[in-house]
PATOR-430672 format. One record per atom (N, C-alpha, C): x, y, z. Coordinates in steps of 0.05 Angstrom, whole numbers, padded with zeros to 5 digits, always signed. Layout:
N
XYZ ...
//
This chain:
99
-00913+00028-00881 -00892+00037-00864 -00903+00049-00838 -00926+00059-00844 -00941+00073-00820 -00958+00056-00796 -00961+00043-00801 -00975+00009-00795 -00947+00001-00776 -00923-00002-00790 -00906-00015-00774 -00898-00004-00754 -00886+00019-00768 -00877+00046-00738 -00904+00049-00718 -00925+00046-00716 -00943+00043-00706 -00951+00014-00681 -00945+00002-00696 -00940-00027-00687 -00917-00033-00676 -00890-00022-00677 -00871-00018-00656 -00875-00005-00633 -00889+00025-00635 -00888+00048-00618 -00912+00023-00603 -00932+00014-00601 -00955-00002-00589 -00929-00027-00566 -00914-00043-00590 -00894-00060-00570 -00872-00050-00553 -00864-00030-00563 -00850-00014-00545 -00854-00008-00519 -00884+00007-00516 -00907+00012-00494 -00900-00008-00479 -00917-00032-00487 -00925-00052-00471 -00898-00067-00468 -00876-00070-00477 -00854-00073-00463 -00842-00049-00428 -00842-00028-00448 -00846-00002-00417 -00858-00020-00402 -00891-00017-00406 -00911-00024-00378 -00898-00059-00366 -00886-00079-00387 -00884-00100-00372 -00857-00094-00348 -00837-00080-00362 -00818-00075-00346 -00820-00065-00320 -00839-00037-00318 -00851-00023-00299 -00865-00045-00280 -00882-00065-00294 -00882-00081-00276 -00876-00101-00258 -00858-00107-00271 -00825-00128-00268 -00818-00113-00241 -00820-00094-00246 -00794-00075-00229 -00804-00079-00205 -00837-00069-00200 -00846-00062-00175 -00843-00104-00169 -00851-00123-00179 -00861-00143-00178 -00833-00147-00154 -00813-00147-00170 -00781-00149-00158 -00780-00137-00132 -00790-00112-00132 -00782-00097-00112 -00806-00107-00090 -00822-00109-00094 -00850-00120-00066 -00836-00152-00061 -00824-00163-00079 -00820-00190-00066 -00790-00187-00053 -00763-00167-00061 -00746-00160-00040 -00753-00152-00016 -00772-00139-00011 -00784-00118+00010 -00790-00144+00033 -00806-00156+00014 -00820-00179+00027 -00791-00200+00044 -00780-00206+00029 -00755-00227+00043 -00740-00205+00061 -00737-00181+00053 -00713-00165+00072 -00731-00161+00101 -00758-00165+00110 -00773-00161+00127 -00774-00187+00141 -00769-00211+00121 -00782-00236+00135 -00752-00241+00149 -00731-00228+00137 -00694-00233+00142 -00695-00223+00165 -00713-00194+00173 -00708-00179+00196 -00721-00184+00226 -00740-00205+00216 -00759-00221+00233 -00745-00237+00250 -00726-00256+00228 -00714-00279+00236 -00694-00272+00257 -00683-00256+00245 -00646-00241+00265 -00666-00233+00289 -00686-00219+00286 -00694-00213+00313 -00703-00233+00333 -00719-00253+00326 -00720-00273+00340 -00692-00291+00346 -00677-00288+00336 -00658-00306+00338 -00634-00285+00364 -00638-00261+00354 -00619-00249+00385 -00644-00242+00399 -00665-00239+00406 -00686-00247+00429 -00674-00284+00439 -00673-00295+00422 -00665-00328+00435 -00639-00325+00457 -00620-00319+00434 -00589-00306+00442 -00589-00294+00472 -00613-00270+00473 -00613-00257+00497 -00623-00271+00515 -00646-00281+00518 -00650-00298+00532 -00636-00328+00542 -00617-00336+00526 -00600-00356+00540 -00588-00342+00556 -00580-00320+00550 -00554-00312+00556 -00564-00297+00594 -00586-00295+00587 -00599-00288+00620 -00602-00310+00634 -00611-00329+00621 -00614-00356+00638 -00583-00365+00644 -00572-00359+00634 -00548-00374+00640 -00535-00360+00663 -00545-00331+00663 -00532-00314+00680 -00549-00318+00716 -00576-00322+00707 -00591-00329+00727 -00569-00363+00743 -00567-00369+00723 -00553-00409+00737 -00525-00402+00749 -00512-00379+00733 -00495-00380+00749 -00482-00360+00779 -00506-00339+00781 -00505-00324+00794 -00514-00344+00831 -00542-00364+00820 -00551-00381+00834 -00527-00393+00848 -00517-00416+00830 -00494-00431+00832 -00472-00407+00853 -00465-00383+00844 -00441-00374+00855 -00460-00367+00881 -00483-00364+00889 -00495-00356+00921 -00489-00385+00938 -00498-00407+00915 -00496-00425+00934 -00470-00440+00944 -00459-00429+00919 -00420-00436+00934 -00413-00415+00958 -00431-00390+00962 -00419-00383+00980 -00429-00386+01007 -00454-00389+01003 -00465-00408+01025 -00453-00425+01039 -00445-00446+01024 -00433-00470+01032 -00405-00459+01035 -00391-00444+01036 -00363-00429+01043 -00371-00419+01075 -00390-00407+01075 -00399-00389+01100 -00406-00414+01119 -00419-00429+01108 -00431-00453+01131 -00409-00465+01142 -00390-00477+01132 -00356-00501+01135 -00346-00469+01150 -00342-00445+01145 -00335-00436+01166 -00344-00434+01193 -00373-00428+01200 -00385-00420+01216 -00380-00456+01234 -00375-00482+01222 -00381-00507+01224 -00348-00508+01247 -00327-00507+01226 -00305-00506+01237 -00281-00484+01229 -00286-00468+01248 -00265-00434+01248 -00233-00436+01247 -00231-00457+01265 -00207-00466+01266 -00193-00476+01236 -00196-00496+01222 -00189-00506+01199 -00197-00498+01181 -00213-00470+01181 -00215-00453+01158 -00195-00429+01166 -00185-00428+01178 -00162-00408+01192 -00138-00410+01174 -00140-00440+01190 -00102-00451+01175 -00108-00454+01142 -00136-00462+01126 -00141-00473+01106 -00134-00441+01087 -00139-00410+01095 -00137-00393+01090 -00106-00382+01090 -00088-00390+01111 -00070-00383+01123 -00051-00383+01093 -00053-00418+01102 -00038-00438+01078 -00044-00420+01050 -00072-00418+01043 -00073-00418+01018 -00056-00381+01008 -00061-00367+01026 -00040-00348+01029 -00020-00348+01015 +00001-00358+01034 +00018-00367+01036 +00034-00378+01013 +00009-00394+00998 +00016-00414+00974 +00017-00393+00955 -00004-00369+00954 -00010-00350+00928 +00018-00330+00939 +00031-00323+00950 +00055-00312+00964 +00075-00318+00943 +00083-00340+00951 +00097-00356+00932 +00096-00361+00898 +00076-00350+00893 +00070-00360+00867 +00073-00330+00856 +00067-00308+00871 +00071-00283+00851 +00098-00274+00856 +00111-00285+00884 +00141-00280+00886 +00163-00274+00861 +00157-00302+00857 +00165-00320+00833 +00175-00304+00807 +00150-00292+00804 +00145-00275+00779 +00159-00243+00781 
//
């Protein structure tokens, strides 16, 4: 009987120690993915941010060079940007009247 209780308390142990090291085994390989998870999101809003500048660069570009070309057709002809302003006035007049 002493043999066996003996020979439990021994599997018992080495159940503990396998668990104990189950546990950590579990926990270094969560550690591991929740790091490689935090890698990824970060590169991915670094991507995010960076479109989102380039896009802001294209369209800040784009809106200089529409006004460029607004400033030049004036400077070109003053007159029919006069009436072209007058009108469009006039047209937005009408439209909040309305309302």
């Amino acid at each position: 009987m002493a043999s066996e209780s003996e020979t439990l308390k021994k599997d018992v142990e080495e159940l503990r120690a396998a668990i104990e090291t189950l546990t950590k085994d579990v926990s270094t390989i969560s550690q591991s993915m929740t790091d490689g998870l935090k890698d990824k999101a970060a590169r991915a809003a670094d991507n995010v941010r960076e479109g989102a500048r380039n896009a802001a660069n294209e369209i800040g570009a784009k809106g200089r060079q529409s006004a460029e070309a607004v400033e030049q057709t004036v400077r070109d002809k003053p007159l029919q940007s006069l009436v072209v302003a007058f009108g469009a006035g006039l047209l937005l007049a009408q439209l909040l009247r309305k309302r």
